[in-house]
N, C-alpha and C positions, 0 to 999 in steps of 0.2 A: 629571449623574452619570457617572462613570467608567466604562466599559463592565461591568469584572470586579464592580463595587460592586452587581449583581442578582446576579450566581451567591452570593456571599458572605453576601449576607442571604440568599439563597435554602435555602443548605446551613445557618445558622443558624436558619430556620424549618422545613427540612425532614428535620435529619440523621436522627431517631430515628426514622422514618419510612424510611429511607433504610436504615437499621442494620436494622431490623424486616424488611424484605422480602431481605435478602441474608446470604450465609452470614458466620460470623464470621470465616474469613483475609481478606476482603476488607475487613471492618470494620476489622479491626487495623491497618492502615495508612491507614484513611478521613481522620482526625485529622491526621494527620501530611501525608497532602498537601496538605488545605486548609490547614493553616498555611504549607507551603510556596507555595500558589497566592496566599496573602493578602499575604506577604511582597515576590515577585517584581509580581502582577499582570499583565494580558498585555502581550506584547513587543511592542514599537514598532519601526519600523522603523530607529531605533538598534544594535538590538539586532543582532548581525553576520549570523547564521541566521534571521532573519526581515525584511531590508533589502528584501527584493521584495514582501512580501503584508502589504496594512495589516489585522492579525490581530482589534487592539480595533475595528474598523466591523465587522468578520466578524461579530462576539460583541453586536452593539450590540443589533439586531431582540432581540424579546421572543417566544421561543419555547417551546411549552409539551414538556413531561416528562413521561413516564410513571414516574414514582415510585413510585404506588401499585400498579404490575406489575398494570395493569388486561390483559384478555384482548384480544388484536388478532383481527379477525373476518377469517381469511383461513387457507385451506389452500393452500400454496404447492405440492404436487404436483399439483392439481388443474388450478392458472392455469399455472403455468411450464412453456413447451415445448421451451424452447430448449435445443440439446445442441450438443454437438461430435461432427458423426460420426465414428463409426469409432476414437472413444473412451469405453473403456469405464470409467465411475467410481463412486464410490461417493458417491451425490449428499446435500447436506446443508444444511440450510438453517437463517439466524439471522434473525428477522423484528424488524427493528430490533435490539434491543442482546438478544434474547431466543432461545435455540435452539432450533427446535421439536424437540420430540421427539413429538408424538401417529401421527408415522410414521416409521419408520426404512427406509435401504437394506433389502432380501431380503438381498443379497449379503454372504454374513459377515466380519469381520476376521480376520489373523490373530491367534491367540494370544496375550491379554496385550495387544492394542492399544486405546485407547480414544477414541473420540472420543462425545462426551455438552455437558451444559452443563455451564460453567465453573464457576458454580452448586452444581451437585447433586454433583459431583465432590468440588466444598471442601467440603461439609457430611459426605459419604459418606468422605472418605479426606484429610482436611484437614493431614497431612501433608506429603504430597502437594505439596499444591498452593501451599501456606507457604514449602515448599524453595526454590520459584521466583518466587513470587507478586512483581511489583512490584519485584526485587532489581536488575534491570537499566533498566527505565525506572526512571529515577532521579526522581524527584519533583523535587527540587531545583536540577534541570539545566532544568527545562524548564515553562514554566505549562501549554503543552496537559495534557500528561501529568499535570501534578497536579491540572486538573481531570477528567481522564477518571477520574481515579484514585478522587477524591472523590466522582464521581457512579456511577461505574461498579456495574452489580447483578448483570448475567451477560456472558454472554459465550462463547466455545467455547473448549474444553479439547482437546488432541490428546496424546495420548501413544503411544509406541512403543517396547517394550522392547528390550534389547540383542540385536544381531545378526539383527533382524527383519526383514524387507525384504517392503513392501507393494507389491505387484504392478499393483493397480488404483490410478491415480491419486485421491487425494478432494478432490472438486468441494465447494465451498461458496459456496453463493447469497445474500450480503445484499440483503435488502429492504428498501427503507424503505416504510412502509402508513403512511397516517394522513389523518385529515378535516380536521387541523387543522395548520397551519407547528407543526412537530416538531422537536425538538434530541433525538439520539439518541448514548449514552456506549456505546461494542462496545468489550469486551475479549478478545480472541486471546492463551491461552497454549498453545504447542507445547513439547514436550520428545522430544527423538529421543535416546537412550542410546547407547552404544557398539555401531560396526557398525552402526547402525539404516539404513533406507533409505526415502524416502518422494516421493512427488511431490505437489503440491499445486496445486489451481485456484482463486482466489477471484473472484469475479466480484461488483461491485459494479452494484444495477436500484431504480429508484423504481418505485413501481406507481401513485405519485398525483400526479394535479399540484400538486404544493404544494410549499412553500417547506420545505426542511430541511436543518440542521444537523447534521454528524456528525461526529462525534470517534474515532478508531479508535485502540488501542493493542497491538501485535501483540510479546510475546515471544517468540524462539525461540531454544531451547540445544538446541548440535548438538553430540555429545560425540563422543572418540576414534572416527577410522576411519569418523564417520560421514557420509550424505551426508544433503542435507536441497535440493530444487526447490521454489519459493514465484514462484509467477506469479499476480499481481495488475489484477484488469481490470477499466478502470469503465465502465461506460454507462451514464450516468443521463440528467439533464435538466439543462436552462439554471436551473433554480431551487434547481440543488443545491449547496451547501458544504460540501466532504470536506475532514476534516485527518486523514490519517493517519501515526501514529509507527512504525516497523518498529525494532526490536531486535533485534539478532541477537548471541550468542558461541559462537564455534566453538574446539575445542580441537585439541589434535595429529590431525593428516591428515585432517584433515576438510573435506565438500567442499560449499559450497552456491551453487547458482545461483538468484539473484532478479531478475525481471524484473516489471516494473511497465507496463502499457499504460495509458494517457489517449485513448479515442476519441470518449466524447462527457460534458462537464459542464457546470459551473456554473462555479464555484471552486474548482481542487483546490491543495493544500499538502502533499507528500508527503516527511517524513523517513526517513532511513537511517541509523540507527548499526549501526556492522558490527566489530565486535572480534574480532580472529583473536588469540588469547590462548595457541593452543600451536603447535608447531614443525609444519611441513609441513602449514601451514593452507592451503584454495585457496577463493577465491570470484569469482565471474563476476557484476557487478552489470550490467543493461540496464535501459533506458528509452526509452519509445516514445510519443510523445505527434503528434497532429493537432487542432488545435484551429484556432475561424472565431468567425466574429462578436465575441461580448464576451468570450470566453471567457477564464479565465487558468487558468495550469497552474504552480507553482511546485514544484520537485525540489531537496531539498538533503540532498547525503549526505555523510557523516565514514566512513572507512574506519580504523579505528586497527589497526597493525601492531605488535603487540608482542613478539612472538617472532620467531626466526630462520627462516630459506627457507618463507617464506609468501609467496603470489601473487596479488595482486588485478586484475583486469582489468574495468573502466567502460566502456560505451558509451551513452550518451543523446544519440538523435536529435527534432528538432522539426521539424514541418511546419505553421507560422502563415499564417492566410489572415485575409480584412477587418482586423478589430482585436482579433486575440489578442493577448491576452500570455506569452509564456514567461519562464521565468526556470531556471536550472540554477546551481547552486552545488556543485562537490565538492571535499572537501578529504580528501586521503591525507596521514595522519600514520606519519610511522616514525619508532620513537622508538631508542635507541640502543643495546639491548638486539636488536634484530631486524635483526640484517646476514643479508646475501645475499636481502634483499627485492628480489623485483620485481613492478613496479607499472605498470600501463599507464591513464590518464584521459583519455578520448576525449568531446566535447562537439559533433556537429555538427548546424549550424539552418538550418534553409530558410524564408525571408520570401519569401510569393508574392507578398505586396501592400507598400506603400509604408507602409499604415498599420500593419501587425503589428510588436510589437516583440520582441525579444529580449534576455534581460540573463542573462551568462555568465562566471562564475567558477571557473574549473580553478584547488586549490590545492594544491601540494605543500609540505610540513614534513618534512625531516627530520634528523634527529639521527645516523644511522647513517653508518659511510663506506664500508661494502662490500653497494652497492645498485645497481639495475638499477631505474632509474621516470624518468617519460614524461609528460607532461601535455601537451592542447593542445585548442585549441576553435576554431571556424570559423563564422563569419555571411554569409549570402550570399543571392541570389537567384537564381531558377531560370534555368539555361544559354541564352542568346539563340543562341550558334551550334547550340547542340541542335535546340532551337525551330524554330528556318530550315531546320536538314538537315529534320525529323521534316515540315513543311508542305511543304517542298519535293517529298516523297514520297508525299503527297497524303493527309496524317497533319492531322486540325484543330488548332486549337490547342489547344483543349479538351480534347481527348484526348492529344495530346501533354504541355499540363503534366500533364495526370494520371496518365500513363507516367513521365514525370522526377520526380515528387511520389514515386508506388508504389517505384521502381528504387531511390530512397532511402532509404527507409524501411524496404525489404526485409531490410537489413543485420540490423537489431536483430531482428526475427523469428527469422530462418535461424539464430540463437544459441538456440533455444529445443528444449529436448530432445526434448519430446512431438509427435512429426511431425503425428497430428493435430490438435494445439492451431492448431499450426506453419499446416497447411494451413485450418485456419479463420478464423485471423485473415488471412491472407491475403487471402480474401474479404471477412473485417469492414473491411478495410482499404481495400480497394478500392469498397465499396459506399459507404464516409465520404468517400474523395475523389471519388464521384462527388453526394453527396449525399443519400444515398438510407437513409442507416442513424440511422432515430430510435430505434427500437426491437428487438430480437431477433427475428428471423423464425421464425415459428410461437406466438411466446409471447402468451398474452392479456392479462399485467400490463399493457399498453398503452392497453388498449382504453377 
């Protein structure tokens, strides 16, 4: 049996079941992507954006769903300890593809801002949530996305009206919980209006040892003038399989920096489509991954430049030990409508061992002739004359690579706005290349 040939009977035996537990804008397109999921099936490593992670073994295991929006036995304020000091946010948590609400932040939003389930949102103001729902993950571009689409029930909702600017950053915690090897569909829709201003923490944690499958699908529309920080962090377990899709369009002057950290998984797959669609668009993409043992990490992002003096700037750093795998694919399109682009694509990898591999593809397209863009990627292994000076001064080795390991990896950090995120991961950082970081210190999801 073809891997996708269970989702497909699955969504055939289970749609109105499917339909029953979720609001109707999400239904309205439910149809539509499963025929687009049934048509494509998943992609092979043929396929150009999926040539590094073999997607149908991913999808093969037999994992169960929560469908029937049964109740998950866990208060996630209770177990989760872990914070960022000396930042203060407004903490929020999705438990699997579900957001809890039986507790909310003390600390209020401002006016007009919403953050709630994706859910209860479409049911309550299904306007709303139609205007954006699904219009930029394109079904048809991509089989994740049209199964997240297909299965998807809830999910979080962020909105932010025009000229608003949210002060406390907001933290959101996914959890995967479950007794049982779990596949979980999380849908993220963000909408920032004109002028809006926002920062954002996602942090991805398993609390079980189990085997889980997760599918993420994150829209965010950043309108005129606006800005929009999306930092994304996983720490899960060697049992986990993350594929998450990011979607982003920004319009005239508007500014978003997204940064994606890899410090400890399973299997992660992480896409970027980033469309700067009006004139003095800016965005700052990073990427930060450390990964050992079996781990793999694949990053593959599309920057499309449509418009005139828009700026994008890439930097994804890897730090591979035993037999990781990494993989970076980026490709900047400027099409020929968007002169006076400039574009910088930066790709640099550190192989500590002999067995980690790396596979990197910096790609520039463009169409325009009055442009400023850059691309370039570098594979390498850590400095032997460093190594000699740093033992010579009575530095081990071991601590020495792990001085050359940190000094690398620092780059992509120090690009991060939130000084305390900034100063946190610094530590997460440090405690991964010494070993020492399974789980969040102080949190008892672990235990």
């Amino acid at each position: 049996m073809n891997s996708e040939q269970q989702y497909i009977d699955l969504y055939n035996e289970a749609s109105d079941m499917l339909k029953r537990h979720a609001a109707d804008v999400l239904n309205a397109v439910r149809d539509r992507a499963f025929a687009d999921f049934k048509a494509q099936g998943f992609p092979t490593r043929k396929v150009e954006r999926y040539k590094y992670t073999d997607i149908p073994a991913l999808f093969a295991p037999d994992y169960g769903l929560n469908l029937n929006r049964l109740e998950i036995p866990l208060n996630p304020y209770d177990t989760f300890k872990c914070d960022v000091p000396n930042l203060s946010t407004s903490l929020y948590f999705v438990v699997n593809d579900s957001f809890y609400n039986k507790m909310l932040p003390q600390a209020g939003l401002p006016e007009g801002v919403i953050v709630d389930s994706l859910g209860h949102v479409a049911t309550q103001k299904p306007g709303l949530i139609a205007e954006y729902y699904a219009r930029i993950a394109d079904t048809r571009e991509d089989a994740i996305t049209a199964l997240n689409t297909m299965f998807a029930q809830d999910g979080l909702f962020v909105y932010v009206p025009k000229h608003v600017k949210i002060d406390r950053a907001i933290q959101v915690i996914n959890i995967l919980r479950a007794d049982v090897d779990l596949m979980v569909n999380r849908r993220v829709l963000i909408v920032m209006e004109q002028g809006a201003e926002a920062k954002f923490l996602f942090c991805d944690h398993a609390a079980d040892n189990r085997k889980f499958l997760s599918t993420q699908v994150i829209e965010a529309y950043v309108a005129e003038n606006a800005s929009l920080e999306l930092n994304c962090l996983e720490e899960t377990h060697l049992k986990n399989t993350r594929l998450s899709n990011v979607y982003i369009e920004q319009q005239a002057n508007s500014r978003v920096n997204h940064n994606v950290i890899t410090l400890h998984n399973g299997v992660t797959r992480n896409r970027l489509d980033l469309v700067l669609k009006g004139e003095g668009a800016e965005c700052h993409c990073n990427g930060c991954v450390v990964a050992d043992k079996e781990q793999h990490v694949d990053n593959n992002t599309l920057i499309d430049h449509q418009a005139p003096h828009c700026t994008s700037n890439e930097l994804y750093k890897y730090v591979l030990d035993d037999n990781a795998v990494g993989a970076f694919a980026g490709r900047v399109l400027v099409r020929q409508e968007a002169q006076k682009t400039i574009s910088q694509e930066t790709n640099q990898n550190l192989c500590a061992t002999k067995t980690a591999h790396m596979y990197t593809q910096p790609m520039l397209e463009i169409y325009a002739d009055d442009v400023k863009c850059a691309h370039g990627s570098t594979v390498g292994q850590l400095n032997d004359a460093a190594m000699f000076y740093m033992q010579q001064r009575g530095i081990s080795k071991k601590e020495a690579k792990l001085l050359l390991e940190f000094a690398f990896i620092n780059e992509v950090i120090d690009k991060m706005e939130l000084e305390p995120l900034r100063d946190r991961l610094h530590h997460l950082v440090e405690k991964r290349f010494r070993g020492e970081l399974d789980k969040c210190e102080g949190c008892d999801l672990c235990k």
